[in-house]
DSSP file (Angstrom, degrees, kcal/mol; ACC not computed):
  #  RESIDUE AA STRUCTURE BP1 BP2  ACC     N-H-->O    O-->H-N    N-H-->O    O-->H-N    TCO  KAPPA ALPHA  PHI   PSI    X-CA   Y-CA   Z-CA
    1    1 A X              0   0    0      0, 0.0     2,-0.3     0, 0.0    33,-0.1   0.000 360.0 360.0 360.0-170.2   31.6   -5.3  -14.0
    2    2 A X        -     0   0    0      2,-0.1     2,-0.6    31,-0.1    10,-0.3  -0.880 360.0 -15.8 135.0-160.9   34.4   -4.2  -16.5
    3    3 A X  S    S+     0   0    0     -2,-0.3     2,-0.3    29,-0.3     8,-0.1  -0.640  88.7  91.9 -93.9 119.9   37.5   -6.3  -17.6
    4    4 A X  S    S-     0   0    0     -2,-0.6     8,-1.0     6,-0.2    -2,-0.1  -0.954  79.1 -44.0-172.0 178.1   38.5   -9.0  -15.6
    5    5 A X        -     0   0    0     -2,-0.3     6,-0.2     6,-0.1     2,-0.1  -0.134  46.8-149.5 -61.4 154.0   37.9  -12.7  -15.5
    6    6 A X    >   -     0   0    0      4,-0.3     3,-0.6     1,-0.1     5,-0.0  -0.158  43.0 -80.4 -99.3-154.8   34.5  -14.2  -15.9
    7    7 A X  T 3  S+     0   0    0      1,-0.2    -1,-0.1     2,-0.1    -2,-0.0   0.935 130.7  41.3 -60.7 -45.0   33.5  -17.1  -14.4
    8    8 A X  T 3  S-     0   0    0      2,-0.1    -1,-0.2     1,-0.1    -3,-0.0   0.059 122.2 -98.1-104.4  39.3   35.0  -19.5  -16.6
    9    9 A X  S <  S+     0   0    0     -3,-0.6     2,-0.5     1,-0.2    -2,-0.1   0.394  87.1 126.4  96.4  22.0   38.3  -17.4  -16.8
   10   10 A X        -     0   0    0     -5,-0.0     2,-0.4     1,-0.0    -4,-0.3  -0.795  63.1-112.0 -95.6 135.7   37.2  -15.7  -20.3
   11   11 A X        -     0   0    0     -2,-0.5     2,-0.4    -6,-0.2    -6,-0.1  -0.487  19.6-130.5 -74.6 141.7   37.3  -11.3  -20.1
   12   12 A X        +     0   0    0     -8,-1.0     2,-0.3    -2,-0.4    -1,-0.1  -0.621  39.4 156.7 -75.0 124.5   34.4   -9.4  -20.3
   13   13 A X        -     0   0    0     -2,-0.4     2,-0.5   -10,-0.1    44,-0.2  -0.936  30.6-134.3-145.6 174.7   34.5   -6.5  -22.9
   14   14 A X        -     0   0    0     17,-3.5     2,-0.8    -2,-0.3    42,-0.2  -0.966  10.9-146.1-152.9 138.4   31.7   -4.8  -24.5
   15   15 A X  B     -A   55   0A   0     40,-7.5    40,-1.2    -2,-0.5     2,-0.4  -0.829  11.2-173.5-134.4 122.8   31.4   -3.9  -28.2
   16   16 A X  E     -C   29   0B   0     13,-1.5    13,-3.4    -2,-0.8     2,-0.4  -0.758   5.6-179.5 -96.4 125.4   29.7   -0.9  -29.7
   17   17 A X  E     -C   28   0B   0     -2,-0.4    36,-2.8    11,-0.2     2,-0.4  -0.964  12.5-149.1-127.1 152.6   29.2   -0.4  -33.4
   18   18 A X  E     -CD  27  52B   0      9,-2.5     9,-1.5    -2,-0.4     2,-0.6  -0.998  12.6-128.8-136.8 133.1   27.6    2.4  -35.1
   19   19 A X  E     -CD  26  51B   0     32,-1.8    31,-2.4    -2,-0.4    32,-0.7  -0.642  20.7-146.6 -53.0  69.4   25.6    2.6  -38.3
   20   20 A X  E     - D   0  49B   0     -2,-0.6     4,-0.3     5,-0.5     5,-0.2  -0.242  20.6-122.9 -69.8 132.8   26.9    5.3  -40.7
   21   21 A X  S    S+     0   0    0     27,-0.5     2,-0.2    -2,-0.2    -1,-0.2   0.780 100.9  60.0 -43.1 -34.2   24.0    7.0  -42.8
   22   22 A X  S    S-     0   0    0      3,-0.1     2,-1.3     1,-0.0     3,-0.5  -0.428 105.4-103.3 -78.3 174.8   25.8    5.9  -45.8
   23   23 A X  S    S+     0   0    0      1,-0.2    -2,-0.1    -2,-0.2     3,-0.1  -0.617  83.8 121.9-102.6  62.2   26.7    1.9  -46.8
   24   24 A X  S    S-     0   0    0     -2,-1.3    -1,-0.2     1,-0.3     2,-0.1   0.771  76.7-102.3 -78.7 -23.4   30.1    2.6  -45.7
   25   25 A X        -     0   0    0     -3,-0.5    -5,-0.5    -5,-0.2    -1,-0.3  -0.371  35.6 -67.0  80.9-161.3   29.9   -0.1  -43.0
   26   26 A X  E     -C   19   0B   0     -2,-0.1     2,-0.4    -7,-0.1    -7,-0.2  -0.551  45.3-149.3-106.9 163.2   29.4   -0.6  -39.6
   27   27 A X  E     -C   18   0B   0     -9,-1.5    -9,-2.5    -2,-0.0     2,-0.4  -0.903  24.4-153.8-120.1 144.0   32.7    1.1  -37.6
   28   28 A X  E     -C   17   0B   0     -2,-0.4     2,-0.4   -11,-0.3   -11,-0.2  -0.944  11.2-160.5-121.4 136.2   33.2   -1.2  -34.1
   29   29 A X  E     -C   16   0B   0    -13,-3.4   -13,-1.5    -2,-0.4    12,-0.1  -0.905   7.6-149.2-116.4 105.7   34.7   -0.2  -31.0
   30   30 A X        +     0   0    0     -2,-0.4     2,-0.2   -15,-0.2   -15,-0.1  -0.160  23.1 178.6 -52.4 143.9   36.0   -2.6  -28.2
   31   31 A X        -     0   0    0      1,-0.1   -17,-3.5     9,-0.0     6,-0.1  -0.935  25.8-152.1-158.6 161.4   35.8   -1.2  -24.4
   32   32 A X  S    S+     0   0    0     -2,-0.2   -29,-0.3   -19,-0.2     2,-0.2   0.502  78.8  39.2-106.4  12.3   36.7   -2.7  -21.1
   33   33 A X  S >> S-     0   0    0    -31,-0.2     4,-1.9   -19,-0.1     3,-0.7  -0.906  81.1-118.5-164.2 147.7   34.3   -1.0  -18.7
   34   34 A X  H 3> S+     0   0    0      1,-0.2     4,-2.9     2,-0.2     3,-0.4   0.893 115.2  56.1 -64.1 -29.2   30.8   -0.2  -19.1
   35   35 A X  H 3> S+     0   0    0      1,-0.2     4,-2.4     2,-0.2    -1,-0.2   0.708 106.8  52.4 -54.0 -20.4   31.5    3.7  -18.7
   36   36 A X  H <> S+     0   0    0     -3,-0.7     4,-0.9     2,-0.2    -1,-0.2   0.627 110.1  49.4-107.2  -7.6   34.1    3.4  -21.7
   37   37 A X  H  X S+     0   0    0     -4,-1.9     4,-3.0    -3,-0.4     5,-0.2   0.962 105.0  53.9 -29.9 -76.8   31.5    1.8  -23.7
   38   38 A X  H  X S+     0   0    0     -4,-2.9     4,-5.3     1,-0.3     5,-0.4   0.885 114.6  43.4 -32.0 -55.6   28.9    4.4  -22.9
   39   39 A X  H  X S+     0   0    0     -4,-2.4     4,-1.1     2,-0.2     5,-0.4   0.959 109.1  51.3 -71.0 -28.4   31.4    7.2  -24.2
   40   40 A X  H >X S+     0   0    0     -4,-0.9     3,-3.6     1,-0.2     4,-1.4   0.922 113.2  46.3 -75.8 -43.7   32.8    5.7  -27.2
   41   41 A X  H 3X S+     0   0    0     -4,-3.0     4,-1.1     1,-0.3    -1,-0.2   0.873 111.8  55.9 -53.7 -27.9   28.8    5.0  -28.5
   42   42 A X  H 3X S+     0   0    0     -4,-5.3     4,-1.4    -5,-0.2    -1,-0.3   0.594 112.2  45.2 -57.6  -8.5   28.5    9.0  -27.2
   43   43 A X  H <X S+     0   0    0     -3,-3.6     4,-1.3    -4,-1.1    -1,-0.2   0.911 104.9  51.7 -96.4 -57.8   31.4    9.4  -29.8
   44   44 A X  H  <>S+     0   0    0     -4,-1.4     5,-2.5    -5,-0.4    -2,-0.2   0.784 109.7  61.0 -62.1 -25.6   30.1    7.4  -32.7
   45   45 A X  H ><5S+     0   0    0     -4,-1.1     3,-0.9    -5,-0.4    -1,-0.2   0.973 104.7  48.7 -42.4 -65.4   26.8    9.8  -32.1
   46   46 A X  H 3<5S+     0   0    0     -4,-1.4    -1,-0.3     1,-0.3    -2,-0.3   0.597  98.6  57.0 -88.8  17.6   28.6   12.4  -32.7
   47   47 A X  T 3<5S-     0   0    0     -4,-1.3    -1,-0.3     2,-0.0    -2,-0.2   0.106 122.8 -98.4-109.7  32.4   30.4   11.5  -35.9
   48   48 A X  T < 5 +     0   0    0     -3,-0.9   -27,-0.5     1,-0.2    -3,-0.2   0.508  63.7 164.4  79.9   1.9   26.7   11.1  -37.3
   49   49 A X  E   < -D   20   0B   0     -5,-2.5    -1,-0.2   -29,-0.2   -29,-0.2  -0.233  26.3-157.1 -47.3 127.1   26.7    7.2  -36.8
   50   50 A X  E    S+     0   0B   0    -31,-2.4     2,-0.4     1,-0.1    -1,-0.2   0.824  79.6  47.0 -85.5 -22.2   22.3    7.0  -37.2
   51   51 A X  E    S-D   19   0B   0    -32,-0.7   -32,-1.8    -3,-0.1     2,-0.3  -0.973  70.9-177.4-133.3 153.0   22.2    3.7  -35.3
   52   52 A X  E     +D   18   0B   0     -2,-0.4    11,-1.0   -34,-0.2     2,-0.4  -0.993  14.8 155.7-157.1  99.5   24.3    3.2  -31.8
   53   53 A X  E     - B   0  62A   0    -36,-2.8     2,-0.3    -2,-0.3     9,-0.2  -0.859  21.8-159.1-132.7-155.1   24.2   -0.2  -30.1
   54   54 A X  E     - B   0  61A   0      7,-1.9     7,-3.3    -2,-0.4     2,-0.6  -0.934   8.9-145.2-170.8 131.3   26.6   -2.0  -27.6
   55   55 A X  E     +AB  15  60A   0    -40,-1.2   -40,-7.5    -2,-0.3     5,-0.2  -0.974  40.1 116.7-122.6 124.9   27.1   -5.9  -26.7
   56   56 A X  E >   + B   0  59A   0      3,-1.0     3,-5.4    -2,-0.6   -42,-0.1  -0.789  54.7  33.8-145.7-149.9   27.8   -7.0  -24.0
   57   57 A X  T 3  S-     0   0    0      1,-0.3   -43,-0.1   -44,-0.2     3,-0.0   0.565 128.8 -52.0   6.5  43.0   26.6   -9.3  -20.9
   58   58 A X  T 3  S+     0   0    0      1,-0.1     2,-0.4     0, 0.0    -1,-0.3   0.416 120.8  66.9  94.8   5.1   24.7  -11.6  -23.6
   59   59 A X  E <  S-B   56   0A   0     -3,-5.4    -3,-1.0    -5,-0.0     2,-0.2  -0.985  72.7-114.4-160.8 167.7   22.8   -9.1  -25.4
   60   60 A X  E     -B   55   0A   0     -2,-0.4    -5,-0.2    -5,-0.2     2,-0.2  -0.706  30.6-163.2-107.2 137.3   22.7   -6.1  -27.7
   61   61 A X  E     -B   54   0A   0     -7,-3.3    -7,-1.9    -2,-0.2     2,-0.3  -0.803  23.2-128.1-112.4 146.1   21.6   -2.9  -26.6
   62   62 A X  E >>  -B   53   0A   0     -2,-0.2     4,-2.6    -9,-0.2     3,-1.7  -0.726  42.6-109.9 -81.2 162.5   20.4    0.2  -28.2
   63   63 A X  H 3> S+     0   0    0    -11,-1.0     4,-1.0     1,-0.3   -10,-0.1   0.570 118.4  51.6 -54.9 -12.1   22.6    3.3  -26.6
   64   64 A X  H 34 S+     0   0    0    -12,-0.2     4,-0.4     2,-0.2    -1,-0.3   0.530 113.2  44.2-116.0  -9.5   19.8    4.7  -24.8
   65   65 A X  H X> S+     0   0    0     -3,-1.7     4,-1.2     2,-0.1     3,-0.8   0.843 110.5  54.7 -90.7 -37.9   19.0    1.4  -23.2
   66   66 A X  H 3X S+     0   0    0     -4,-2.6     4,-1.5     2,-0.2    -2,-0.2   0.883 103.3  57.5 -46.9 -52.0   22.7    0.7  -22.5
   67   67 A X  H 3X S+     0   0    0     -4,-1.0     4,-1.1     1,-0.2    -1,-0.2   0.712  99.0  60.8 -54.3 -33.9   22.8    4.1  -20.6
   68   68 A X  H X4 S+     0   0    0     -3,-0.8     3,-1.0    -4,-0.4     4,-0.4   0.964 101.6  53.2 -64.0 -62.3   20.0    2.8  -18.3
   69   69 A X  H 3X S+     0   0    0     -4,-1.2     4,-2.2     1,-0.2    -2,-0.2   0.908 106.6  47.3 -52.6 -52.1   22.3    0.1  -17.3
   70   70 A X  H 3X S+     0   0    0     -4,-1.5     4,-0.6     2,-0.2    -1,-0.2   0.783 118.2  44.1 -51.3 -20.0   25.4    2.3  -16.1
   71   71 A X  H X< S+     0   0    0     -4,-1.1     3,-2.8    -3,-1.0     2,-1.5   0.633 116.7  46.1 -77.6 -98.6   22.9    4.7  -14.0
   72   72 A X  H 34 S+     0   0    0     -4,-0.4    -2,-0.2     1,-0.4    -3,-0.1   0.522 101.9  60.7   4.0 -44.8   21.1    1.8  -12.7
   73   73 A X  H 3< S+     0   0    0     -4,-2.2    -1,-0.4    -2,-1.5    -2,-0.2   0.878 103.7  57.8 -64.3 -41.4   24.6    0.2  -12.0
   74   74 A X    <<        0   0    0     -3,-2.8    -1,-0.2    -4,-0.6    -2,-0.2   0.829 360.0 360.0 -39.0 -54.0   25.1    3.8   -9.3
   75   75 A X              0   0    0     -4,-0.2    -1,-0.2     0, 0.0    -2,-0.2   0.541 360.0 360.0 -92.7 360.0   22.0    3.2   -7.1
């Protein structure tokens, strides 16, 4: 997958937000490929965001489920 047209000519992106421990509010990240997903939620980790997800392909993931899809995506 990654960015290019879908079927009915709309791009596929996938958007990761992370949860900061304070009520600062939620910081979002756009990506156009699942790998550049994966790293920016590996990013938001480490700037101490406590909750990690990612949407894409029609449903929201936590990061550690999300990660299962890019191995999975290998074999």
């Amino acid at each position: 997958m990654g960015r290019g047209p879908g079927l009915d000519s709309r791009w596929i992106v996938f958007i990761v937000q992370g949860k900061p421990p304070e009520p600062e509010g939620i910081v979002k990240v756009v990506a156009k490929t699942r790998r550049e997903a994966l790293q920016a939620a590996n990013n938001l980790l480490k700037q101490g965001m406590v909750i990690v997800t990612v949407i894409g392909d029609g449903r929201v993931y936590t990061m550690e489920e999300f990660a299962l899809t890019v191995v999975n995506e290998r074999d």
